[in-house]
Structures are given as structure tokens and as C-alpha cells.
N, C-alpha and C positions, 0 to 999 in steps of 0.2 A: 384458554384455561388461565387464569387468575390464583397467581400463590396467595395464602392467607400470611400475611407480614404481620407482624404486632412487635411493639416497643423496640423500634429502629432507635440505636444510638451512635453517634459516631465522633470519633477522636483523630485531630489532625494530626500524619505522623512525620511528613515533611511536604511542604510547598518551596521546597530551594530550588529544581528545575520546572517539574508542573505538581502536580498535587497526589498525595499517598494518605488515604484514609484510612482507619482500620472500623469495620462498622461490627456493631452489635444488636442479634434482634433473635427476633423468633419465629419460629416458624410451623404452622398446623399443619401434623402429619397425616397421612393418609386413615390413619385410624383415629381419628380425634385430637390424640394429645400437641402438646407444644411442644417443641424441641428449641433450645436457645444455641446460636451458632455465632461461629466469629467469623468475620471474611476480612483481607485488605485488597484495598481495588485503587488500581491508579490511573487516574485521571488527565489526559494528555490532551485531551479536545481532540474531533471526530478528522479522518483525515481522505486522502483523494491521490489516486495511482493511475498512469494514463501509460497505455505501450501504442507510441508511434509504430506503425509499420509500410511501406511503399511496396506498393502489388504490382508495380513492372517490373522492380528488381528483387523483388523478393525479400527485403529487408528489413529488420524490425532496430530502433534504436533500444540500446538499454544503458546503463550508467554503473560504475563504479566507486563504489566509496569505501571508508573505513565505518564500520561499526561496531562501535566498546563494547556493547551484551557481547554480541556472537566472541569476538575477542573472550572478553573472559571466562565464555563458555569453551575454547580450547579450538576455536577457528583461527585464522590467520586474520581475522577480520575486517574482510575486504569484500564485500557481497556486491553481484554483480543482481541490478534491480532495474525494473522498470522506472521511470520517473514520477516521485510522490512526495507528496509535504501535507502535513494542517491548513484546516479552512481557515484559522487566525477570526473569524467572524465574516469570512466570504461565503460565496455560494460554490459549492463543491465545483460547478463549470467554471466560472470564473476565474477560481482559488488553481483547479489543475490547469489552466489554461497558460497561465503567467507561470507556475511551476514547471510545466514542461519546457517553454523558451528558456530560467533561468539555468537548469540544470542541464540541456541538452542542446541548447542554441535553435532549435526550431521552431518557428511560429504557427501552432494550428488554431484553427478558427471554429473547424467544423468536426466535432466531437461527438462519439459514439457510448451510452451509457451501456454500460453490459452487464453489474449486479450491484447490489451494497449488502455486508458483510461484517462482520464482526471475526476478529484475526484472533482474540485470545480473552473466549468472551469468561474467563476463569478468574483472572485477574485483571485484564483491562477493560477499562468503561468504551474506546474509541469505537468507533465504525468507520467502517471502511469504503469508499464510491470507487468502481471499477470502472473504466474508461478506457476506448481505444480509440485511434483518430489518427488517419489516411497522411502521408505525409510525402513532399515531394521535396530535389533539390534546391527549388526556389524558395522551400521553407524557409531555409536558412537564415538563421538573422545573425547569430556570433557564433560565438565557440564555443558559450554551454559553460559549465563546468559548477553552476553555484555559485552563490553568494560568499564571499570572504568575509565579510562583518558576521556570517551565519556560522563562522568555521569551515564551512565548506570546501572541501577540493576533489570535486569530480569528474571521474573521466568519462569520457563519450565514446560508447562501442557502437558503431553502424554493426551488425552484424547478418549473414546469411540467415534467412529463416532457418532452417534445417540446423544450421552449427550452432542455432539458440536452445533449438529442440534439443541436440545430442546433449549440450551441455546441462538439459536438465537431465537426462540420461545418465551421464556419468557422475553428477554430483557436484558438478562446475554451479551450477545455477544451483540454491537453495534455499530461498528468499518465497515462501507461498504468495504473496502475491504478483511476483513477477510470473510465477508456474500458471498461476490461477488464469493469468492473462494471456502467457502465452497457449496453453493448452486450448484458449476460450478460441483464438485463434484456427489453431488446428482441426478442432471438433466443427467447426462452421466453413472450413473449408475456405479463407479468407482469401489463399491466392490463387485460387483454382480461377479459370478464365471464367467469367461471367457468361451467361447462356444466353445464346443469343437467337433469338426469335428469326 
């Protein structure tokens, strides 16, 4: 299904971190007429979330950071996440591949696609690539934490599966794509022993 658009305009309202447009256009309603509507939509370029997890120990990594929205939406703003960043002009594999060593120090190679999505398709233009990817302790390349020239200072939680789970349970974890990943997890039954013929 194809919306009927007509007389799209748009007005730049800041490009000082990424870009906030406010657009104006119209739109063919269901009964004929046009209706003219205003939207703003910010632009951040498309991005990629990947949850490490190890199926002998049962353990998923996830990350620690500050975040100003949640912050001054009345959170202590510290959201405990899977590891994610912008394609910057990479390919969504690539781009989460070198994202996951920087922010969590482990090196994977071999990468599992599990959806792409759109987080806040209301107001934000982004898409989102889902990704999870096997990880052992010879991953290991540092000790993670982010880029400092990015601002970055992140913490690295190895965490039990289950104590990932409860803490989406209790409200610890509240970040949807870290949920989205870990549930994607649970529902496929990722650490259950593999069947064996």
C-alpha cells in the first residue's frame, strides 16, 4: 500500500549533532480529500545492536552507559544495553563487528542476523539491524569500554543468562533493543544443548 504524498516541504530545524527537519505535505485521505499535516523527523543515519552470548557458560555480554534522553526523562541515566553504534557509511556487519570489540573488548567474526526494525518509527528516520554472535573467552581482545575521543565510558557486564532475563523482569534492563535481543534468545532456546542425532 502506497500513501498518496503531495506538496512535501521541508525546513531545516537543526543539524548541530545530526539532522531535525520539520516537514510539510499532504496527504489523500481515505475518502478523497487532502489533508495537510506537519511532522519533525530526526535523522541520525541507520544503526546495528549485536548480543554476544557463550552457550557453555551460559552468558550473554551487555554494556553500560550514560544516556542524556533517558536522564532527562527522570531515569538515573545509565541503561544497561546490548552493544550498538551507527553504520557511519559501513555495512551493518562490518560496522557491528568492530562496534562490538570496541565497546566490549571481544572479537567476533561469525555473526548471526536476527531482524531490522525501526525503534521509533514516529519520530525517528533510523533502522535498526539485529544481530547476535557466539562468543568465547579467547574472544577476548581488551577490555571494551569505548572510544574516548567518542565520549564514551563503558562498562562491560559478562552477565548469567537468567540474571539478564530477571533484570528485564524487574525493570533493570530497559533499553528495547537489548529486550528485543535478549527475549530473541530465549524464545529459540539458544542455550538449551543441541540435539543430537
Amino acid at each position: 500500500m502506497q500513501p498518496k504524498i503531495r506538496h512535501m516541504r521541508e525546513q531545516l530545524l537543526s543539524d548541530n549533532w545530526y539532522t531535525l527537519k520539520k516537514y510539510t505535505f499532504e496527504q489523500q485521505r481515505v475518502d478523497g480529500s487532502w489533508q495537510e499535516q506537519s511532522r519533525e523527523a530526526y535523522d541520525r543515519g541507520n544503526g546495528a545492536v549485536i548480543l554476544l552470548y557463550n552457550r557453555a557458560k551460559k552468558h550473554v555480554v551487555l554494556t553500560r552507559q550514560f544516556r542524556l534522553p533517558v536522564y532527562i526523562n527522570g531515569h538515573n541515566g545509565y541503561l544497561i544495553e546490548a552493544a550498538a553504534g551507527l553504520l557511519d557509511n559501513a555495512s551493518p556487519e562490518a560496522r557491528i563487528m568492530a562496534e562490538a570489540e570496541e565497546e566490549t573488548g571481544f572479537r567476533v567474526t561469525q555473526i548471526e542476523k536476527v531482524l531490522e526494525a525501526y525503534m521509533s518509527p514516529g519520530s525517528v528516520t533510523e533502522k535498526l539491524y539485529f544481530f547476535i554472535a557466539e562468543y568465547s573467552d579467547s574472544d577476548r581482545r581488551g577490555a571494551g569500554g569505548g572510544l574516548a575521543e567518542e565520549g564514551e565510558e563503558i562498562d562491560v557486564l559478562e552477565w548469567p543468562f537468567s540474571r539478564a532475563l530477571e533484570a528485564v523482569r524487574s525493570g533493570e534492563i530497559e533499553d528495547a533493543k537489548t529486550i528485543i535481543l535478549l527475549q530473541h534468545l530465549a524464545l529459540n532456546d539458544i542455550f538449551q544443548e543441541k540435539n543430537r542425532c
